[in-house]
C-alpha positions in Angstrom: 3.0 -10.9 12.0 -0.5 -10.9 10.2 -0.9 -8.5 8.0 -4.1 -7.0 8.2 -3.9 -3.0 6.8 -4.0 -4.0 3.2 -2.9 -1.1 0.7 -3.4 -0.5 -2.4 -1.5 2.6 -4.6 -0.6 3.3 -8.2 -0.6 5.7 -10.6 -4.0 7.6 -10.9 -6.5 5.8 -13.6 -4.9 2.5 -13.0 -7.6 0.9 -11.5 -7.4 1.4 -7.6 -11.0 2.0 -6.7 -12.0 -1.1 -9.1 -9.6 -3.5 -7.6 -10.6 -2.4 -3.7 -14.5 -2.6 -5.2 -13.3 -6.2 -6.7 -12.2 -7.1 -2.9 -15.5 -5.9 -1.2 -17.6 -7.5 -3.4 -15.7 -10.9 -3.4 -15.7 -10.9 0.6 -19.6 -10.3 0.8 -19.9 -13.2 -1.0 -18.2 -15.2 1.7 -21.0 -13.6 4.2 -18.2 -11.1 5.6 -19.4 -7.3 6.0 -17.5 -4.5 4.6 -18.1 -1.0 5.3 -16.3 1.7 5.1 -15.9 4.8 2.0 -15.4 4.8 -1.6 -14.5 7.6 -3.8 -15.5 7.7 -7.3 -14.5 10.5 -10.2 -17.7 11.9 -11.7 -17.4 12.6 -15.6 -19.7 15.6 -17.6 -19.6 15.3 -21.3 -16.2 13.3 -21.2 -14.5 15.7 -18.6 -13.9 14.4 -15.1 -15.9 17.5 -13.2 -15.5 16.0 -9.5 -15.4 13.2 -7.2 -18.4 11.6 -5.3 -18.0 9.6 -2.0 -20.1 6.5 -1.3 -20.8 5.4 2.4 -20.4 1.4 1.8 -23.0 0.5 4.5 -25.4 2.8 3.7 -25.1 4.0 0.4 -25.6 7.5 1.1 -23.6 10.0 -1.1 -21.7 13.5 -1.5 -19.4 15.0 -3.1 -15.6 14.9 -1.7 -14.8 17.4 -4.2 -16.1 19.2 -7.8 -15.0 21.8 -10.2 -18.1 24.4 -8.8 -17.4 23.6 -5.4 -17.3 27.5 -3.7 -15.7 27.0 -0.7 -13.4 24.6 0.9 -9.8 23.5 0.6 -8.3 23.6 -3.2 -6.9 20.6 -4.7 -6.2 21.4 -8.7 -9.0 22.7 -9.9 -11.3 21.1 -7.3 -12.7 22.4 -4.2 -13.0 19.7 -1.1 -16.0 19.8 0.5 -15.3 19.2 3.8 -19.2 18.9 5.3 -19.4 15.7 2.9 -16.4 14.1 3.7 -16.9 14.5 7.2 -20.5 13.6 7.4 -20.8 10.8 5.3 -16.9 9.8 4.6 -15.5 9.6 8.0 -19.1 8.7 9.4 -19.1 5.7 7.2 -15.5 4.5 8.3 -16.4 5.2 12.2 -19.3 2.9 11.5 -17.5 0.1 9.9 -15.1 0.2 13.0 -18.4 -0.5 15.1 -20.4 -2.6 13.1 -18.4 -4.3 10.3 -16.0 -7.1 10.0 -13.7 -5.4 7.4 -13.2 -1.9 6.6 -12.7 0.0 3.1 -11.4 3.5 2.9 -10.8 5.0 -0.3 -8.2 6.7 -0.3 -6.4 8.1 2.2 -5.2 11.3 -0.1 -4.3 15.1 -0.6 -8.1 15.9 -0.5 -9.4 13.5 2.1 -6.5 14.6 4.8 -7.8 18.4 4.9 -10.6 16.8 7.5 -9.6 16.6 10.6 -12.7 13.9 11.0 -11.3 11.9 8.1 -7.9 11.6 9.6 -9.1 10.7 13.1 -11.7 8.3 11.7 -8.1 6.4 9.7 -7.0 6.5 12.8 -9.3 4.5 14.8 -9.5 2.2 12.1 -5.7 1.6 12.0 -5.8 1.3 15.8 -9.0 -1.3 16.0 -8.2 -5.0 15.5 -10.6 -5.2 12.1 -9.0 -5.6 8.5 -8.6 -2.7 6.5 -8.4 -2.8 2.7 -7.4 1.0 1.6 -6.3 2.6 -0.9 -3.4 4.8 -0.3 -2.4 7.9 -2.8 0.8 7.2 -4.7 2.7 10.4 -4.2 1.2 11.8 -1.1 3.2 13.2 1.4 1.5 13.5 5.0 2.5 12.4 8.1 -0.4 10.1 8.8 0.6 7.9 5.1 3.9 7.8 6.4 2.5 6.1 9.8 -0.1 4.0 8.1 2.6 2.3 5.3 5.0 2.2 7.7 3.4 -0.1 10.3 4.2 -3.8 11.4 0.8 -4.9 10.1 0.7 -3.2 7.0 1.6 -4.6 3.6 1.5 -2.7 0.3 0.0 -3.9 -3.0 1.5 -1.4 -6.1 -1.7 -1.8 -9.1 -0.4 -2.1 -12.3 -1.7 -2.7 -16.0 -0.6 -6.4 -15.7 -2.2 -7.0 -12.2 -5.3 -5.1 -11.8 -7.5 -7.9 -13.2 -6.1 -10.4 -10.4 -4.7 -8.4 -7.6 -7.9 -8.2 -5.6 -7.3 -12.3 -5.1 -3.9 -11.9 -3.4 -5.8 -9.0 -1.4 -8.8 -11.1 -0.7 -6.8 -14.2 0.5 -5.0 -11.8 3.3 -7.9 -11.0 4.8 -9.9 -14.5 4.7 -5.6 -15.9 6.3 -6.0 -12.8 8.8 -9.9 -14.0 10.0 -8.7 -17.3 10.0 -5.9 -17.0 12.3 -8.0 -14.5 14.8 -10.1 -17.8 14.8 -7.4 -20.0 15.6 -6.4 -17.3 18.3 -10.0 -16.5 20.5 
């Protein structure tokens, strides 16, 4: 079977976001769109103080979580904010199933899985017959990683020191064999 949910994980600072980023960029340039959501940590005088989400398509952006956040679900010493992630995360991945050839969602993790929105949105992405490039937290436990890693179509990519600067060509090459054979196929 194709395998077409493409997974990245690793240990946290090892390069995850970059190497998915890598990926998008590199299947643009063969004229495929992506669209979907990044997360990015936000640093204040050397100290990471949050983390921003980016809508791929339309490059709007919010905050998934921050140290002064007041309200929302706690994650360490961060606060989710739940309005962003649903409005623009989840938003951007529901438009991506509808409008893009490829989807990126960064990451499916402890923060992100507190919207119901956000897990739907993976969801329908899983379920729809476009490529997903993802980035999956490394220790997570929720039943909706467990589903994801665990299907048919689903292979895992672990990021490492050694790999990071190369890893989005093995990732890239999936999804370029997995358009390919949908060719072949309609």
């Amino acid at each position: 079977m194709e395998k077409r949910v493409l997974l990245l994980t690793g240990s946290p600072g090892i390069g995850k976001t970059s190497v998915l980023l890598k990926t998008v960029e590199a299947l643009k340039a063969k004229d495929y769109s992506v669209g979907g959501m990044i997360s990015r940590e936000v640093r204040s005088c050397g100290r990471r103080v949050g983390f921003e989400i980016l809508d791929l398509g339309s490059s709007r952006r919010g905050w998934l979580a921050h140290v002064n956040q007041k309200v929302g679900p706690q994650v360490g010493k961060y606060r989710v904010n739940l309005a962003d992630l649903d409005n623009i995360g989840a938003e951007a991945i529901l438009k991506a199933i509808a409008e893009c050839d490829v989807i990126a969602i960064d990451e499916i993790g402890p923060m992100e899985l507190f919207s119901e929105k956000f897990r739907l949105a993976v969801k329908r992405a899983v379920e729809s017959p476009k490529p997903i490039i993802g980035v999956v937290h490394w220790k997570a436990k929720h039943r909706l990683i467990d589903e994801v890693k665990a299907r048919e179509d689903a292979e895992i990519y672990a990021v490492t020191y050694e790999n990071r600067d190369r890893i989005h060509e093995a990732i890239l090459v999936k999804a370029i064999e997995y358009f390919e054979s949908k060719r072949k196929s309609d």
